[in-house]
N, C-alpha and C positions, 0 to 999 in steps of 0.2 A: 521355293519353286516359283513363287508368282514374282519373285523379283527378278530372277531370270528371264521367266517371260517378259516382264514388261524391258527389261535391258535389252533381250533383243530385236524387241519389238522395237525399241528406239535406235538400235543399229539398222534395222533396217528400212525404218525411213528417211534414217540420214544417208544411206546409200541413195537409196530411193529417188529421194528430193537431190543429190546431190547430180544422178546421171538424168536427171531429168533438168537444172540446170546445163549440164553439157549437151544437152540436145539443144535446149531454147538457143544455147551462144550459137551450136552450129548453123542452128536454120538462120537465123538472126544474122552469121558474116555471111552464108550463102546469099539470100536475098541483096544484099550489103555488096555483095561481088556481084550478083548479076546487075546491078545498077549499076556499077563501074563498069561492066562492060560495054553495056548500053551508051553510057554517056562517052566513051572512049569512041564511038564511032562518029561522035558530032566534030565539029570544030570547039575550040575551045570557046570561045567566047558565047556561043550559041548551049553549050553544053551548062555554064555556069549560070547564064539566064533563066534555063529552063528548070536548076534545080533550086533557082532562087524563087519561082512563080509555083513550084511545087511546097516547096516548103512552108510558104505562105499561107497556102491554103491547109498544110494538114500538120501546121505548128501547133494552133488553137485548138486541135481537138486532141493532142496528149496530156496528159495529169500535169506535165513540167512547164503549162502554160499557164494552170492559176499561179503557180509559183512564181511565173515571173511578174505577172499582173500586182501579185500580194507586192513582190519586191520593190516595182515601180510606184504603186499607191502611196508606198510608205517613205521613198526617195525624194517622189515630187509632189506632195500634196495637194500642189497649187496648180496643178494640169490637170485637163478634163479627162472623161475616159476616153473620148477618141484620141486625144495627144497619146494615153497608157498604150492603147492599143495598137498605134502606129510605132511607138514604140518596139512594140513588143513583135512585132509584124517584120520591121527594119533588123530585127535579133533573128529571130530567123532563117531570113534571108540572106544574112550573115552567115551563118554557123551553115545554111547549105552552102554556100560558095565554100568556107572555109574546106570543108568534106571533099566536094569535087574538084579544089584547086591541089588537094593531092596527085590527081592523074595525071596535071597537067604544069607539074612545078617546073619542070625544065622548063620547058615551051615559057609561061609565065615570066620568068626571071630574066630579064633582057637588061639588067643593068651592066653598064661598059665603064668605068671611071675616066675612059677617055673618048666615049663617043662627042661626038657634036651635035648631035640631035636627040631628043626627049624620047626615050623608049616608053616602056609599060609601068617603070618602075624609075620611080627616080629617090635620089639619098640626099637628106636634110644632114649637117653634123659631119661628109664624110672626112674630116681632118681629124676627127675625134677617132674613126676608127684608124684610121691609116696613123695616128697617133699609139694608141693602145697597140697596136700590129707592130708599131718599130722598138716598142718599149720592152726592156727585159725586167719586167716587174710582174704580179700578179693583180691579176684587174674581177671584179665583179660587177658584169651589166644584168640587171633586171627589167620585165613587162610585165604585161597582162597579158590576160586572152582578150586583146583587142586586131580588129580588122586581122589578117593573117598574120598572126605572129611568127611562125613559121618559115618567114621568108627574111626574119633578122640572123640570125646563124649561115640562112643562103648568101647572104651580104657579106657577113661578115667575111669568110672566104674568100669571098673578091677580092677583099683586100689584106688576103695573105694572116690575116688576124684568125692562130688557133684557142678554139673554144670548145669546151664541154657544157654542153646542154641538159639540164637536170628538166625531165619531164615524166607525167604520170600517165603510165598505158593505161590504156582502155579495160575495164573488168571482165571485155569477153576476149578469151585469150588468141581464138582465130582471128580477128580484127587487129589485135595486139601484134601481132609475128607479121600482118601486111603493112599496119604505119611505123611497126620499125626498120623494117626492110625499107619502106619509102624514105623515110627518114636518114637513115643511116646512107644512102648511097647518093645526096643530096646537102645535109648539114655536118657533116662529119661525128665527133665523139657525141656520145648517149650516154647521160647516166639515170638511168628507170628509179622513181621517188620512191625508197624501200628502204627496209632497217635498216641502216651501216650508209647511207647516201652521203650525208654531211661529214661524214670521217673521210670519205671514197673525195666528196668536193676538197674536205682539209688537203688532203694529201697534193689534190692538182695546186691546188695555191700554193704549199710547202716547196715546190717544184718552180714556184714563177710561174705557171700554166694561166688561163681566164675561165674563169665556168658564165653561163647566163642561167636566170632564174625566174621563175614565176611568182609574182609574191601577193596574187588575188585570190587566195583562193585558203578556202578554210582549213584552220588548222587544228585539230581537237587538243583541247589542253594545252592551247598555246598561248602567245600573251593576250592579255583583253587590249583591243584600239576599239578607234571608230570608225566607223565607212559610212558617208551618207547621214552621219548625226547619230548614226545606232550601233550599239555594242559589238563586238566580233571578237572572232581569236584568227592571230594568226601567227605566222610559221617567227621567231625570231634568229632562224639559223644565217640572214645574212648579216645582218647586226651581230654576231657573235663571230662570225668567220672573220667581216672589216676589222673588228676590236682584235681580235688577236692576228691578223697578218698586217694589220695596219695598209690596206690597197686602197686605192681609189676603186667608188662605185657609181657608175653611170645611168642613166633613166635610157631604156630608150623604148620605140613603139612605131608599130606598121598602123597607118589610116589607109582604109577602105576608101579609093575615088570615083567619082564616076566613070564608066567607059571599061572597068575592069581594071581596071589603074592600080597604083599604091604608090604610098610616100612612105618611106623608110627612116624616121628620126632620130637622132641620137644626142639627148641631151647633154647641159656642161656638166663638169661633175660635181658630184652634189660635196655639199660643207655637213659631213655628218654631225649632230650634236654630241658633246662630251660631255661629260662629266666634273666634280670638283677639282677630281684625283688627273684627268686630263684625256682619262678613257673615253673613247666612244662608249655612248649611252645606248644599252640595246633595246632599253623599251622607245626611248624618245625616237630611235634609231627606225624600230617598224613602225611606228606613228608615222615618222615623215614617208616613209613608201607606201602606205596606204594612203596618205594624202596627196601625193604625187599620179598613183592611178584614177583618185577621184577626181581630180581634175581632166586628166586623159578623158576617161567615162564623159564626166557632165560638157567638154565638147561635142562629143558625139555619142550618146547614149544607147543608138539603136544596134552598135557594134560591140558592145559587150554582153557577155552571157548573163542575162538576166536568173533564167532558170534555176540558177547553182543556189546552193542552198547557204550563202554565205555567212547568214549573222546565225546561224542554229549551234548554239552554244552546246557543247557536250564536253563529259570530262571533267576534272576537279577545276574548278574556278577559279584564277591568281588572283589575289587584291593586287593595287597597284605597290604596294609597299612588300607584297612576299615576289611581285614582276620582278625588279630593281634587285632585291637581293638572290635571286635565282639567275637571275641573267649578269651581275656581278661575278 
């Protein structure tokens, strides 16, 4: 009997805790909506100001500020705490704009490939993409979450180049259903980062199709690299897709300018490492794209997500020798 009890005593606080969860999410996109509404009645550039001098002020007092402070300390040893902290201030103010340049992505995006005159938005590389766009081959470009990422898939469109975009929704799932609704009417294909994603990615490449990928961001149980000098795991699903479709893979990345601006880059392609046998190498493979974003990063540091929990190792640990035959 008393096990009964206690079973459904713990049925019922996993209910419990579970629609108490779905209240938090709702109130949490409600608020979230009533800010988008607000900022919908400014002009854009006025609207993205004010959510960058808001943020500034009430970045530092969430839990996700020591986090990024620890991150920073341990990045740049050799900076005072007010360098950390302007830092950490410029991330912010970032990641508001990033939020509110949602409302306003149309409006935002004024790149013409045959204007004459400098819009809001201008493209470093565009031969690279108007390259990949006329090629019937399969192609894989990778970012960060640097300055608005977001607006590289808007580009790429421009210039006629289709792409599938592999990104991870938000945990609260009413927030979820409005940036993919934003998204999707905007950057064309989504493919939401969940079990079966990298089979879902095989298949576009199998087809000649291009997907774009994230590849900052942690991955549990994934290979060991290094970011910043210090150990991490991350995702080696595009090092294993190049290896067996054999595609070219491209760097590219949005910088935040001043005036509300952006530069749009897309670098040359990269020389993957191989192997003895002649293979692309999947460990050396996510090595070099994690060194590639830290270089992105250490130009301008205040535009990357400090906060993310990047080097927080979790999951069975690869040595570098069981990497190499797993990813073999």
């Amino acid at each position: 009997m008393s096990k009964l009890f206690k079973k459904a005593r713990r049925n019922l606080g996993f209910r419990y805790g579970r629609r108490l969860r779905q209240l938090e999410h709702w109130l949490v996109a409600r608020i979230a909506m009533m800010i988008i509404s607000l900022l919908r009645l400014l002009p854009a550039d006025k609207a993205l100001n004010f959510a960058d001098r808001v943020a500034r002020r009430i970045g530092p007092l969430v839990g996700r500020h020591r986090v990024a402070i620890n991150n920073l300390r341990l990045a740049y040893p050799e900076k005072s705490d007010a360098e950390i902290e302007s830092i950490a201030s410029d991330m912010w103010g970032n990641m508001a704009r990033l939020a509110a340049e949602y409302i306003f992505l149309d409006a935002l995006f004024d790149y013409d490939p045959k204007a004459t005159k400098p819009g809001r938005v201008e493209v470093s590389g565009a031969d690279h993409f108007e390259q990949i766009a006329n090629e019937d081959k399969p192609h894989i470009l990778f970012t960060g979450h640097l300055g608005n990422f977001e607006l590289l898939p808007v580009a790429a469109a421009t210039f006629g180049m289709k792409i599938t975009a592999l990104f991870r929704p938000p945990n609260n799932p009413y927030l979820a259903d409005y940036i993919l609704s934003t998204r999707r009417s905007t950057m064309g294909a989504l493919l939401p980062s969940a079990t079966g994603a990298s089979f879902a990615l095989a298949a576009i490449l199998e087809k000649g199709g291009n997907i774009g990928v994230l590849v900052d961001q942690k991955f549990s149980s994934g290979l060991e690299t290094n970011f910043f000098g210090r150990r991490c795991q991350s995702n080696p699903v595009l090092g294993i897709l190049a290896r067996h479709y054999d595609c070219d893979v491209y760097p590219a990345r949005c910088v935040r300018l001043p005036g509300n601006r952006f530069r749009l880059e897309i670098e040359d392609r990269l020389t993957l490492p191989r192997n003895e046998s002649g293979s692309i190498d999947v460990p050396a493979t996510t090595q070099l794209l994690a060194d590639v974003v830290e270089r992105w990063v250490r130009e301008d540091p205040g535009q990357w997500m400090w906060f993310h929990k990047r080097w927080e190792i979790s999951g069975r640990r690869r040595s570098r020798r069981g990497q190499a035959k797993s990813a073999g």
